[in-house]
KEDREN-959398 format. One record per atom (N, C-alpha, C, O): x, y, z; atom name; residue number from 1; residue in one letter. Coordinates in steps of 0.2 Angstrom, whole numbers. Layout:
{{X; Y; Z}; 'CA'; NUM; 'A'};
...
END
This chain:
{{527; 460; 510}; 'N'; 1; 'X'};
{{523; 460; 516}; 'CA'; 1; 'X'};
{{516; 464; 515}; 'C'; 1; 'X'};
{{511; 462; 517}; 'O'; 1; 'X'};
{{517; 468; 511}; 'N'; 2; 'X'};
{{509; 473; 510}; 'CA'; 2; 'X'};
{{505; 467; 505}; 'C'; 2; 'X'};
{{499; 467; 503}; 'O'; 2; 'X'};
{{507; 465; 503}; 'N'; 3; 'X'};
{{502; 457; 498}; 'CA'; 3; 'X'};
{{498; 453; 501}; 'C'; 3; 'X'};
{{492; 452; 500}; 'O'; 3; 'X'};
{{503; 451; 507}; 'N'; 4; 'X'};
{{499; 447; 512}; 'CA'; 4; 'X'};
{{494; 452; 515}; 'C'; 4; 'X'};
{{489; 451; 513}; 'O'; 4; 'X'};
{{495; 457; 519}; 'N'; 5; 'X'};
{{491; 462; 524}; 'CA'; 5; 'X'};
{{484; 462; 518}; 'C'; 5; 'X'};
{{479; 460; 520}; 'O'; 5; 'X'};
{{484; 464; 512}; 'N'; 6; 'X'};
{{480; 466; 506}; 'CA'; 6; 'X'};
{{476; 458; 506}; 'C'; 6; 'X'};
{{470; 457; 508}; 'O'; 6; 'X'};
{{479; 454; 504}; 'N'; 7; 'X'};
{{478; 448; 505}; 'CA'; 7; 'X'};
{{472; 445; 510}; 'C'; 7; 'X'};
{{466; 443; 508}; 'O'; 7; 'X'};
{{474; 446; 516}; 'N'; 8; 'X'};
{{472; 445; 524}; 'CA'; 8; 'X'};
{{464; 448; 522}; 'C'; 8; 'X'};
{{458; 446; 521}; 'O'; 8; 'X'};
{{466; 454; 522}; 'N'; 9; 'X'};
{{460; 460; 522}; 'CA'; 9; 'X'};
{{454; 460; 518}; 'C'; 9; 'X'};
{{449; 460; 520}; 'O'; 9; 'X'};
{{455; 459; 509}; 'N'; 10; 'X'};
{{451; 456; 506}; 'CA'; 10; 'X'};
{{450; 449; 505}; 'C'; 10; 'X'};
{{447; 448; 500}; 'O'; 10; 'X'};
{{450; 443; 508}; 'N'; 11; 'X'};
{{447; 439; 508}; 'CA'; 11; 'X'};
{{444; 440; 517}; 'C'; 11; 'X'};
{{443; 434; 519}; 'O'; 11; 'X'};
{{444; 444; 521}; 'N'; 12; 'X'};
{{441; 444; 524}; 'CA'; 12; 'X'};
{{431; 444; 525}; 'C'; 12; 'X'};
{{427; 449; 523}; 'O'; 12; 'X'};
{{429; 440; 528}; 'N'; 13; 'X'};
{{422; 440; 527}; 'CA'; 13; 'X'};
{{421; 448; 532}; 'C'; 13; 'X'};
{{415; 451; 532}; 'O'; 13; 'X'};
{{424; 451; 534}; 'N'; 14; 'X'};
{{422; 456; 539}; 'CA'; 14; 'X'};
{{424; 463; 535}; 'C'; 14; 'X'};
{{421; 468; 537}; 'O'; 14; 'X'};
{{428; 462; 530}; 'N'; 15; 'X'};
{{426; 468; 525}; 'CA'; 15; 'X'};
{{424; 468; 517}; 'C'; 15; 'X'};
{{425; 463; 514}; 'O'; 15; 'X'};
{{423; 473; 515}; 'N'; 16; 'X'};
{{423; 474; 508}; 'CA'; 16; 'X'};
{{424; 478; 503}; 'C'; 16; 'X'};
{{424; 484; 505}; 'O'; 16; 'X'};
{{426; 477; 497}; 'N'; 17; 'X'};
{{428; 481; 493}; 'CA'; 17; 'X'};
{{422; 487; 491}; 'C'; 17; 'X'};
{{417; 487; 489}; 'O'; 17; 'X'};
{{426; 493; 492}; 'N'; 18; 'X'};
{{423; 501; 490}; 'CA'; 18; 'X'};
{{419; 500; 484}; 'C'; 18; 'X'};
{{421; 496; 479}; 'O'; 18; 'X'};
{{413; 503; 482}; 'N'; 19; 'X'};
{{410; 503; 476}; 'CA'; 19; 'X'};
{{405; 510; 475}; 'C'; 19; 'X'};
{{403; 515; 479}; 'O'; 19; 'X'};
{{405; 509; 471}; 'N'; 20; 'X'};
{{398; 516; 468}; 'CA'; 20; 'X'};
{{403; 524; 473}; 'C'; 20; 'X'};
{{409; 526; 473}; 'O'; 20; 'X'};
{{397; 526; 475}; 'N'; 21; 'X'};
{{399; 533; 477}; 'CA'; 21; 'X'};
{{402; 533; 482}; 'C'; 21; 'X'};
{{400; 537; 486}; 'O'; 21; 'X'};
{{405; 529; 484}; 'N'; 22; 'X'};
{{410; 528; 489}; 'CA'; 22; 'X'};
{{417; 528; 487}; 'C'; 22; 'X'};
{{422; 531; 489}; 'O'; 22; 'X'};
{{417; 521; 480}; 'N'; 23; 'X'};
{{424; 523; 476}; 'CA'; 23; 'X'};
{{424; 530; 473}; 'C'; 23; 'X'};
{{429; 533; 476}; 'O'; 23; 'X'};
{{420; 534; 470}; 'N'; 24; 'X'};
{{420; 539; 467}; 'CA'; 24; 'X'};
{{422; 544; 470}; 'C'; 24; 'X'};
{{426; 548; 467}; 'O'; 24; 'X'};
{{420; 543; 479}; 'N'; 25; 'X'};
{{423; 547; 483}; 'CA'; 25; 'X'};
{{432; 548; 485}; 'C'; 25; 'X'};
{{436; 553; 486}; 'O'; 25; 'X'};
{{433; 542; 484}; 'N'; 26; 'X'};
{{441; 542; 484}; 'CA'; 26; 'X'};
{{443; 543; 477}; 'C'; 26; 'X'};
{{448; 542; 476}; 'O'; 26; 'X'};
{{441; 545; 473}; 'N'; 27; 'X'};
{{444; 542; 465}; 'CA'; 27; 'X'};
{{445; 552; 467}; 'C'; 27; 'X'};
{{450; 554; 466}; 'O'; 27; 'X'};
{{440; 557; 469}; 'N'; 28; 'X'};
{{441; 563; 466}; 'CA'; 28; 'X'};
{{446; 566; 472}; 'C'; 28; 'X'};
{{450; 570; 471}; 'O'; 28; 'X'};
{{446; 564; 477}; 'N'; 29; 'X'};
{{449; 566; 483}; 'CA'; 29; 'X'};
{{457; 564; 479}; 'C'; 29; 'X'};
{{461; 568; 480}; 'O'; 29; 'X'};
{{459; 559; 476}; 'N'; 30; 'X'};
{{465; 557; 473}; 'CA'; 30; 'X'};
{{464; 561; 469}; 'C'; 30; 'X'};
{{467; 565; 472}; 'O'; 30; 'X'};
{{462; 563; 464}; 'N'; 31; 'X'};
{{462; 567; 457}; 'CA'; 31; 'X'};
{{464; 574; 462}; 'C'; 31; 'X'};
{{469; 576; 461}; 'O'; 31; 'X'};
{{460; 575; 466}; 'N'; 32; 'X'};
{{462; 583; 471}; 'CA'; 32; 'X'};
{{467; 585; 473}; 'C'; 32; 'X'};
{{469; 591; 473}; 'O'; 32; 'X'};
{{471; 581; 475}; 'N'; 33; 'X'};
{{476; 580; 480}; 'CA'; 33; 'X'};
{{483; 581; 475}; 'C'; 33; 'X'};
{{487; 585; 475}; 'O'; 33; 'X'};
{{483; 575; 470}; 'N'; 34; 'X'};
{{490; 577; 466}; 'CA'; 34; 'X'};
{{489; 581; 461}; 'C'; 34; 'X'};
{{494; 584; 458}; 'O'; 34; 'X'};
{{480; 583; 461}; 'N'; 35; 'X'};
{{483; 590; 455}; 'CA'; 35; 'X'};
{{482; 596; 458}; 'C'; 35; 'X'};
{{481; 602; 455}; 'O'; 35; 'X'};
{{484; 596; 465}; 'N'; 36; 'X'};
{{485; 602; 469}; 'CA'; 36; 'X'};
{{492; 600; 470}; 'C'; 36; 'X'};
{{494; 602; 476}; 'O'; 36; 'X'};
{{495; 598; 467}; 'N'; 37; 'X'};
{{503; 596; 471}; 'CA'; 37; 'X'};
{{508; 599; 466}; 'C'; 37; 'X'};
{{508; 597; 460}; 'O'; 37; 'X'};
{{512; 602; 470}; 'N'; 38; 'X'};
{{518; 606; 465}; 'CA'; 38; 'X'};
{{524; 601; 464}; 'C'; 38; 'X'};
{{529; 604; 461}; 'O'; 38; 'X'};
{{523; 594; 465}; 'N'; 39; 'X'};
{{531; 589; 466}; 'CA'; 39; 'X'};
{{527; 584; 460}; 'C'; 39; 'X'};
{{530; 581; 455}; 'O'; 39; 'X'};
{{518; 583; 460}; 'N'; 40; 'X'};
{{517; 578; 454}; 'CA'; 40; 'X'};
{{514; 581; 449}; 'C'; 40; 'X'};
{{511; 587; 450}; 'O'; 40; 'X'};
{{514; 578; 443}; 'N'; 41; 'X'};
{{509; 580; 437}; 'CA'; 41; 'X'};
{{505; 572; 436}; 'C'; 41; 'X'};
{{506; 566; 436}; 'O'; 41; 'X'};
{{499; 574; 438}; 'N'; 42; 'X'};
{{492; 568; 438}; 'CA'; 42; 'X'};
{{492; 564; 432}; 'C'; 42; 'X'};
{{487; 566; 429}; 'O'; 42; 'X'};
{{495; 560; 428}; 'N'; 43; 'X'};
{{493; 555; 421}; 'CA'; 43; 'X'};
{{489; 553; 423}; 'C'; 43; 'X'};
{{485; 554; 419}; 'O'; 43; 'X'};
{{486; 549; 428}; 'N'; 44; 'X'};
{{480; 545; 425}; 'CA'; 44; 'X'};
{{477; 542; 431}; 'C'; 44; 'X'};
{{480; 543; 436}; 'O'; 44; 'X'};
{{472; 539; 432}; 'N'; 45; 'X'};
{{468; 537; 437}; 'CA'; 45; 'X'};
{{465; 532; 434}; 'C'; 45; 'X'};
{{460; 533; 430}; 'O'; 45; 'X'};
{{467; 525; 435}; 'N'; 46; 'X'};
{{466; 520; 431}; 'CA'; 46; 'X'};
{{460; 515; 437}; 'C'; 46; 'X'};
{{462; 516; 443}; 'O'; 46; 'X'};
{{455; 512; 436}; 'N'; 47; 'X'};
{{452; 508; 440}; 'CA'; 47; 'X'};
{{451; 503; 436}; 'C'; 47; 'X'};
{{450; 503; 430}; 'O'; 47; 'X'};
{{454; 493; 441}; 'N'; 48; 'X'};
{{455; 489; 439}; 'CA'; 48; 'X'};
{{447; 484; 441}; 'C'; 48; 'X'};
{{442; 486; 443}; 'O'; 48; 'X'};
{{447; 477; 440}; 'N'; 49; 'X'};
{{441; 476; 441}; 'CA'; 49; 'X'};
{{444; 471; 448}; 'C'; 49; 'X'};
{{441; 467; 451}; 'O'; 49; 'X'};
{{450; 473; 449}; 'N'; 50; 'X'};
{{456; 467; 454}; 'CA'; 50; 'X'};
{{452; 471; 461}; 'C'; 50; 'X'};
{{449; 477; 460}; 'O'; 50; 'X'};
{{451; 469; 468}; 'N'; 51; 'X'};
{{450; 471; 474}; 'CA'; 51; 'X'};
{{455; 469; 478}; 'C'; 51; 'X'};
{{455; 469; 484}; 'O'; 51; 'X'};
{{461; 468; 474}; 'N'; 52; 'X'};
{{468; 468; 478}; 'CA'; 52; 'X'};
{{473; 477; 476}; 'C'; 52; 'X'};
{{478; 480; 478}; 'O'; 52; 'X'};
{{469; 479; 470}; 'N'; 53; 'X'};
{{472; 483; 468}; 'CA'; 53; 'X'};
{{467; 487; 461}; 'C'; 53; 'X'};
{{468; 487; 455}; 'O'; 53; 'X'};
{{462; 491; 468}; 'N'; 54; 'X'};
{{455; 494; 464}; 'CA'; 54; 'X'};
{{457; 499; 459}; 'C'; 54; 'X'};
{{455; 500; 453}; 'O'; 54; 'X'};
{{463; 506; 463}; 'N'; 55; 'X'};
{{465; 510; 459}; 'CA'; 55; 'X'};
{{472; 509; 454}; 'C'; 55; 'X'};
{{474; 504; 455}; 'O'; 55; 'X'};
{{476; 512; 450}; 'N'; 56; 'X'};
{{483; 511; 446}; 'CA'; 56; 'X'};
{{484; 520; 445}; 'C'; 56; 'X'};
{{480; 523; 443}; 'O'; 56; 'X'};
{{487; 523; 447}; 'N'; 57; 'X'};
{{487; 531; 446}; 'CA'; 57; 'X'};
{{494; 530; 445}; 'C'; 57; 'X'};
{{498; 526; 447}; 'O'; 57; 'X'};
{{494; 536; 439}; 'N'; 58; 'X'};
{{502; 537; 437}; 'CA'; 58; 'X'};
{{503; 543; 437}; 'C'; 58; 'X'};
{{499; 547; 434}; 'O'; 58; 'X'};
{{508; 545; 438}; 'N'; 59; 'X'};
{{509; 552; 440}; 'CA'; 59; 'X'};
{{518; 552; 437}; 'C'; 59; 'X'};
{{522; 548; 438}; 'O'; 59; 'X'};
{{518; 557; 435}; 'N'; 60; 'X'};
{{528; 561; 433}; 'CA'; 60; 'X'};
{{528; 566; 439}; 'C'; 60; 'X'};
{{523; 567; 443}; 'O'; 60; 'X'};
{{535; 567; 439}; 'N'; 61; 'X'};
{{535; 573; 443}; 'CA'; 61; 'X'};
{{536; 579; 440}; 'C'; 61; 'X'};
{{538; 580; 434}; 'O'; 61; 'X'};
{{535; 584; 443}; 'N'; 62; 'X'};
{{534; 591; 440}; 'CA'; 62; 'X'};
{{544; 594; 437}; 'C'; 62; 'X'};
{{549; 591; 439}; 'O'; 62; 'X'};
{{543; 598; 434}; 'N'; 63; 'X'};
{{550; 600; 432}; 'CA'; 63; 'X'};
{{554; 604; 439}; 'C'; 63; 'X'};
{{560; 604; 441}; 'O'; 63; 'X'};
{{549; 608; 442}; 'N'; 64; 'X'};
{{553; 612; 448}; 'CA'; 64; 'X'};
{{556; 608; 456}; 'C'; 64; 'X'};
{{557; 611; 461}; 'O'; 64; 'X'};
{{557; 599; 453}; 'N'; 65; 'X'};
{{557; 596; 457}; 'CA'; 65; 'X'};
{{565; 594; 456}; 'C'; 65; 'X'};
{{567; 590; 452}; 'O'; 65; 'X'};
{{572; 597; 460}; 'N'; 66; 'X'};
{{578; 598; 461}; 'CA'; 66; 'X'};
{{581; 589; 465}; 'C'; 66; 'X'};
{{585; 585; 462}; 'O'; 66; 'X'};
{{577; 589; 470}; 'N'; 67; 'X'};
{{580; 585; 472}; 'CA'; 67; 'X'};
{{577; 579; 473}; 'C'; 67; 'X'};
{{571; 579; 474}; 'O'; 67; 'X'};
{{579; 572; 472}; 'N'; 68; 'X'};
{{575; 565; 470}; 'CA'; 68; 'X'};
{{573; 564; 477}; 'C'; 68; 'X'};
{{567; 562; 477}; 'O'; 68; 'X'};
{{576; 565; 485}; 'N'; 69; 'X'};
{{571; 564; 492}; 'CA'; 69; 'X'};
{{567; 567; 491}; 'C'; 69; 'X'};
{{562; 565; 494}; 'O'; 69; 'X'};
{{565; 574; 487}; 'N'; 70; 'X'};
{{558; 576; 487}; 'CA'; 70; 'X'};
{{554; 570; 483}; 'C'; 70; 'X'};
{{551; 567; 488}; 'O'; 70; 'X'};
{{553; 568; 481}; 'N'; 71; 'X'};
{{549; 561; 477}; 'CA'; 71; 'X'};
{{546; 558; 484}; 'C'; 71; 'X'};
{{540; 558; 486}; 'O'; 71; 'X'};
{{550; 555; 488}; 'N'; 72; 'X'};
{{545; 548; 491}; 'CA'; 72; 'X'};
{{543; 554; 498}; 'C'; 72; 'X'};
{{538; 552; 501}; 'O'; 72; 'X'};
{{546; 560; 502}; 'N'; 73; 'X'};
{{545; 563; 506}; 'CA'; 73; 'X'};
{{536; 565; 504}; 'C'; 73; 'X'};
{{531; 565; 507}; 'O'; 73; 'X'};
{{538; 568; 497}; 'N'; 74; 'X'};
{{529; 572; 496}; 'CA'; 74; 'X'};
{{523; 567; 493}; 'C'; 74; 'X'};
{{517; 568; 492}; 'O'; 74; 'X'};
{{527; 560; 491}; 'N'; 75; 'X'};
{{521; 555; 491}; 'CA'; 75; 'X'};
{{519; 554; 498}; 'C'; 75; 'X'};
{{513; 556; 498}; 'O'; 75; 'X'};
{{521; 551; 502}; 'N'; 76; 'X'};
{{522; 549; 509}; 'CA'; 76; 'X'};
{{516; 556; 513}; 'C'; 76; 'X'};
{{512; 555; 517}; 'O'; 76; 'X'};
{{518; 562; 510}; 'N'; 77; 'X'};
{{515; 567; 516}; 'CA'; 77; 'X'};
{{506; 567; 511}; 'C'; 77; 'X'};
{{501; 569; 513}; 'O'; 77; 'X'};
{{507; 566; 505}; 'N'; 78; 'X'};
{{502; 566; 502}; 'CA'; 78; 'X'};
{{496; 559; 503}; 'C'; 78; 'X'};
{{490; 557; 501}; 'O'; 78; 'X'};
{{501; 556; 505}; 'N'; 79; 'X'};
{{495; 549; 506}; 'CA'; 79; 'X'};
{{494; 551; 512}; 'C'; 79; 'X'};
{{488; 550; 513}; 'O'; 79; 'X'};
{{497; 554; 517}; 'N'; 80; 'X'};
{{492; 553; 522}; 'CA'; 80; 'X'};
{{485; 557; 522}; 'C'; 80; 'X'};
{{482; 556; 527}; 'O'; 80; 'X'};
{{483; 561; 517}; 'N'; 81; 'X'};
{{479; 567; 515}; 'CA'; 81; 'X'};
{{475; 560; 513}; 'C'; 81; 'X'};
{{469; 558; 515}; 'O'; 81; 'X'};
{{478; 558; 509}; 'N'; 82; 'X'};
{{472; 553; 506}; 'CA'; 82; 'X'};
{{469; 547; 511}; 'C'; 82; 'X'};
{{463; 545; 513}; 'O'; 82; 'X'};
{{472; 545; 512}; 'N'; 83; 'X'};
{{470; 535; 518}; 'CA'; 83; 'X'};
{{465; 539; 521}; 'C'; 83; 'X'};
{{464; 545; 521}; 'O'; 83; 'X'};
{{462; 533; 524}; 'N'; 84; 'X'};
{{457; 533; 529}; 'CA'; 84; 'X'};
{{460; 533; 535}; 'C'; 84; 'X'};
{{466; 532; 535}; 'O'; 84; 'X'};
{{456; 536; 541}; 'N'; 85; 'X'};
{{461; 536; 547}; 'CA'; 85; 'X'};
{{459; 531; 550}; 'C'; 85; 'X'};
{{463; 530; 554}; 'O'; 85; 'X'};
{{454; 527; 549}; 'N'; 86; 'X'};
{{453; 519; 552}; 'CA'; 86; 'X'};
{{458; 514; 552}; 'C'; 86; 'X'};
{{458; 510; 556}; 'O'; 86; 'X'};
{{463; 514; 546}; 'N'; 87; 'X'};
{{466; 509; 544}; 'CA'; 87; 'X'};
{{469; 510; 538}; 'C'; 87; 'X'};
{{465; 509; 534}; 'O'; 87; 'X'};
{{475; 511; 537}; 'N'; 88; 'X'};
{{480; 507; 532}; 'CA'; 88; 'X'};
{{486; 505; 534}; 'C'; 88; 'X'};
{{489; 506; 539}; 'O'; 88; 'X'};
{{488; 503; 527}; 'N'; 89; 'X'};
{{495; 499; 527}; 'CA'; 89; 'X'};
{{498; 501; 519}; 'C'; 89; 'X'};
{{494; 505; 515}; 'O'; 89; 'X'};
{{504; 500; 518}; 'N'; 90; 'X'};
{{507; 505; 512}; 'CA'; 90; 'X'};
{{513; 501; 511}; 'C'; 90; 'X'};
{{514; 496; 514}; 'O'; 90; 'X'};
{{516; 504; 506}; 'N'; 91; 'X'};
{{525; 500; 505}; 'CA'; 91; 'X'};
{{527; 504; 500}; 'C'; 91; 'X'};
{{523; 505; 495}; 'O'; 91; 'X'};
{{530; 506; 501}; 'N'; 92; 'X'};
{{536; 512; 494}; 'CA'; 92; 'X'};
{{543; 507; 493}; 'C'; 92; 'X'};
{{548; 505; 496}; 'O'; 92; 'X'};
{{540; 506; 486}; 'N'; 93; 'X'};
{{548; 502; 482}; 'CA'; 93; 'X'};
{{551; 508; 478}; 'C'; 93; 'X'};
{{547; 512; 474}; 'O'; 93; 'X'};
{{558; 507; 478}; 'N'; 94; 'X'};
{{558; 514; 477}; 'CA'; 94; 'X'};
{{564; 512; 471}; 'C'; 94; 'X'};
{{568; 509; 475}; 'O'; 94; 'X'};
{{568; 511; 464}; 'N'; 95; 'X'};
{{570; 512; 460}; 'CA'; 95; 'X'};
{{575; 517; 457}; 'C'; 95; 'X'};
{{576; 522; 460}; 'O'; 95; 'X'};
{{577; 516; 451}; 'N'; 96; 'X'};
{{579; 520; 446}; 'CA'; 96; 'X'};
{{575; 523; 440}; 'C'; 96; 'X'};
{{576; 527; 436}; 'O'; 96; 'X'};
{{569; 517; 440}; 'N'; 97; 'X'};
{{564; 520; 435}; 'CA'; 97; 'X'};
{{556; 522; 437}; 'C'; 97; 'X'};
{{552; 525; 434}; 'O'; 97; 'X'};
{{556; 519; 445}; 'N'; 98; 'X'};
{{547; 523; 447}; 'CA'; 98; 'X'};
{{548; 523; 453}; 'C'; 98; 'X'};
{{550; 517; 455}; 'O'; 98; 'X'};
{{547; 526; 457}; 'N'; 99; 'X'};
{{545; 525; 465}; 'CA'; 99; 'X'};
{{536; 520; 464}; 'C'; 99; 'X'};
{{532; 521; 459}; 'O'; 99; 'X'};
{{534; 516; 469}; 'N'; 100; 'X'};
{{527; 514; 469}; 'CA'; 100; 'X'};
{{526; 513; 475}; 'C'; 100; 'X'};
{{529; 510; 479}; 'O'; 100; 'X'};
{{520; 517; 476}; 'N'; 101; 'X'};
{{515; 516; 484}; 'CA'; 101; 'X'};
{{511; 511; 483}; 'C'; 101; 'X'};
{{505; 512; 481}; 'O'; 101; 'X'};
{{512; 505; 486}; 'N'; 102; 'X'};
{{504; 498; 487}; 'CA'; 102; 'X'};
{{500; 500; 494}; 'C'; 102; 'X'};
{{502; 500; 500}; 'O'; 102; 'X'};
{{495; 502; 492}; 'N'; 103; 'X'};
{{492; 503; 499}; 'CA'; 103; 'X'};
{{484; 499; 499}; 'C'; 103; 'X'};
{{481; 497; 494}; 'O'; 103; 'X'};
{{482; 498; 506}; 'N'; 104; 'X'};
{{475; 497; 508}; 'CA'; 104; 'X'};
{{474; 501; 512}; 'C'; 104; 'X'};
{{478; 502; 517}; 'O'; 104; 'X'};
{{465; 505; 513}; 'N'; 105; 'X'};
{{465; 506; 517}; 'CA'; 105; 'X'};
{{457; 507; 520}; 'C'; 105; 'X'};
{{452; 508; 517}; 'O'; 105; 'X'};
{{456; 506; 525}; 'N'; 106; 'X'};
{{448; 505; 528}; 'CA'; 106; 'X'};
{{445; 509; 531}; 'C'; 106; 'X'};
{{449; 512; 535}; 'O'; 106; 'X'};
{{439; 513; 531}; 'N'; 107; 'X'};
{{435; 517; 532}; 'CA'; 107; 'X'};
{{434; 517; 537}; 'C'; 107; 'X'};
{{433; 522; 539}; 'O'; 107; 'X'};
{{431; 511; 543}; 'N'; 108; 'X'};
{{431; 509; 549}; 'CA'; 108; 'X'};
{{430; 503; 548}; 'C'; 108; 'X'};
{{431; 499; 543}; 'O'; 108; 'X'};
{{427; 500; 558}; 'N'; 109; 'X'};
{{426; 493; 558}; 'CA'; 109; 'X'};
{{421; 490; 554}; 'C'; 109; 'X'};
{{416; 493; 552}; 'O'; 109; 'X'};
{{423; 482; 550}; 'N'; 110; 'X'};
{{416; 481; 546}; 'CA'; 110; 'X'};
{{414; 484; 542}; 'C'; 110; 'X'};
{{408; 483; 541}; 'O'; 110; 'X'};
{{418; 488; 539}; 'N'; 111; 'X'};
{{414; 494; 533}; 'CA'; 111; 'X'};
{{421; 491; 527}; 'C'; 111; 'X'};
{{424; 486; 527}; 'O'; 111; 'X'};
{{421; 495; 522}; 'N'; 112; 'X'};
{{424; 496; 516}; 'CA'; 112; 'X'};
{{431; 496; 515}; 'C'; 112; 'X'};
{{435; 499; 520}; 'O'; 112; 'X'};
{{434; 494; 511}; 'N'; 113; 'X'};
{{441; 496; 509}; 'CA'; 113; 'X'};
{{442; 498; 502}; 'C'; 113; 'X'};
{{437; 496; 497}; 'O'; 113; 'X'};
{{449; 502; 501}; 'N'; 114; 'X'};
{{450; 504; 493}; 'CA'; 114; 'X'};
{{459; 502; 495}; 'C'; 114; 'X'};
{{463; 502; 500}; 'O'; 114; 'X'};
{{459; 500; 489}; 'N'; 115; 'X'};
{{467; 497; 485}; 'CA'; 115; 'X'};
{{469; 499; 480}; 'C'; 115; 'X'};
{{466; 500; 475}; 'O'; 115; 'X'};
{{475; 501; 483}; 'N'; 116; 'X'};
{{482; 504; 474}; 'CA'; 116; 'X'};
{{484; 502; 476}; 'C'; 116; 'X'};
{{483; 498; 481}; 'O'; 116; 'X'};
{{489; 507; 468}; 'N'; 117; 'X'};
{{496; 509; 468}; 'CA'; 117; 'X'};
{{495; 516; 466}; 'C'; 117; 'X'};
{{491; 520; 463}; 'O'; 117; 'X'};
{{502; 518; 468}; 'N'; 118; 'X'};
{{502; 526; 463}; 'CA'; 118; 'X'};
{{508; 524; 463}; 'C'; 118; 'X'};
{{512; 522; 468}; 'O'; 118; 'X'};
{{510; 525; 455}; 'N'; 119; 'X'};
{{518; 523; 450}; 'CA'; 119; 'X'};
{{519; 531; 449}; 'C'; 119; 'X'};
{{514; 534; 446}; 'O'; 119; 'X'};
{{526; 533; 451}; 'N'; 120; 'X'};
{{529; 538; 449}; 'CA'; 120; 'X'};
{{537; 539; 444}; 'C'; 120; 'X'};
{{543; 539; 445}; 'O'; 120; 'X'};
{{534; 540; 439}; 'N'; 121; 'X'};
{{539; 539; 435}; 'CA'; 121; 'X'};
{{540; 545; 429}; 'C'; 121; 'X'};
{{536; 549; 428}; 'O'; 121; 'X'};
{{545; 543; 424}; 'N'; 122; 'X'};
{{546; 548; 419}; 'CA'; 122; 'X'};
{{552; 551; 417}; 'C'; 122; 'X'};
{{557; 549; 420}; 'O'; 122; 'X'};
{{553; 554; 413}; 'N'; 123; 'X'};
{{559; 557; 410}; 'CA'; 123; 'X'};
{{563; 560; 417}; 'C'; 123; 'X'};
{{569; 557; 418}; 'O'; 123; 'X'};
{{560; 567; 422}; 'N'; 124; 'X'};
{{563; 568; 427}; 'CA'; 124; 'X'};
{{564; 565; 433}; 'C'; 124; 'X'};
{{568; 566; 437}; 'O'; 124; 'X'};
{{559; 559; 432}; 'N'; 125; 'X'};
{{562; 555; 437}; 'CA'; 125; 'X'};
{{567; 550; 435}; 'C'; 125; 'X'};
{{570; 548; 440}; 'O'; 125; 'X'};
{{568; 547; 428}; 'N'; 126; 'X'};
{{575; 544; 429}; 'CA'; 126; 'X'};
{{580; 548; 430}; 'C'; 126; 'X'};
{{585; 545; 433}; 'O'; 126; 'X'};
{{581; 557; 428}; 'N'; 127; 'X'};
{{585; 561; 427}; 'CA'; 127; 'X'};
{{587; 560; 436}; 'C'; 127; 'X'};
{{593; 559; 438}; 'O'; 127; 'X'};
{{582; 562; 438}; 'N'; 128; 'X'};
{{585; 563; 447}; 'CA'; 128; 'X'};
{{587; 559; 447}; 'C'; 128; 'X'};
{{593; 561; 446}; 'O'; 128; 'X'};
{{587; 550; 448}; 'N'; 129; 'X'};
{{585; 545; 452}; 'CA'; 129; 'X'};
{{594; 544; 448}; 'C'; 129; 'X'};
{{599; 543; 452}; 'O'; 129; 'X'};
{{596; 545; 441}; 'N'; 130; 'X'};
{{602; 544; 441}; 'CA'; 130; 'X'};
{{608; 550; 443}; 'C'; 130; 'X'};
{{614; 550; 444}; 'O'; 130; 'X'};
{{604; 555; 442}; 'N'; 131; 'X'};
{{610; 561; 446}; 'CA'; 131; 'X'};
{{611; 559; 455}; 'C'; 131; 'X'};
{{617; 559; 457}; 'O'; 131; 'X'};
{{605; 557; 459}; 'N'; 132; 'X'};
{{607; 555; 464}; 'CA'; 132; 'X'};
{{612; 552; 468}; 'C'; 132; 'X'};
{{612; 553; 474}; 'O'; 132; 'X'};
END
């Protein structure tokens, strides 16, 4: 379902893909946000040339993380810090080897959108995902 909405939304002539200092703006507000976060450890903040899927961000989770519902509870409260409040859309597939967030999100009417993912994965999170 989030393929098509993503889909919909960039071949839309009424919006467009983020660029310059406006990508920039979301790339450090994500750099901000998981490296203030006590549940991830930040790997990486990858930018794609795709406008279905601008950002790739991968992130482990931290060692003082006990329980595996902590994973998708502090992604989920952390994206909301991130999105625009104009609009988005999201989907968490959730596994035994990564949780992944596909999101789009718009800045307002007729203005800009940015696309990921953020892949959550790693030694502690297979160790959760198979104790649970």
């Amino acid at each position: 379902m989030i393929e098509e909405t993503i889909k919909l939304i960039t071949e839309s002539p009424n919006y467009f893909p983020s660029s310059g200092d406006n990508l920039l703006g979301m790339e450090i507000d994500i750099a901000h946000c998981f490296e203030s976060s006590k549940t991830f450890n930040l790997v990486s903040i990858g930018r794609t040339n795709s406008s279905s899927c601008m950002f790739d961000i991968k992130l482990n989770i931290s060692e003082t993380v006990k329980e595996y519902h902590e994973i998708k509870s502090e992604l989920r409260e952390l994206w909301e810090f991130i999105k625009y409040l104009y609009y988005e859309a999201s989907s968490l597939v959730i596994n035994s080897k990564c949780t992944e967030l596909h999101f789009i999100t718009i800045i307002g009417k007729n203005q800009f959108y940015v696309t990921g993912k953020i892949v959550v994965e790693g030694i502690n999170y297979e160790l959760l995902a198979k104790n649970s």
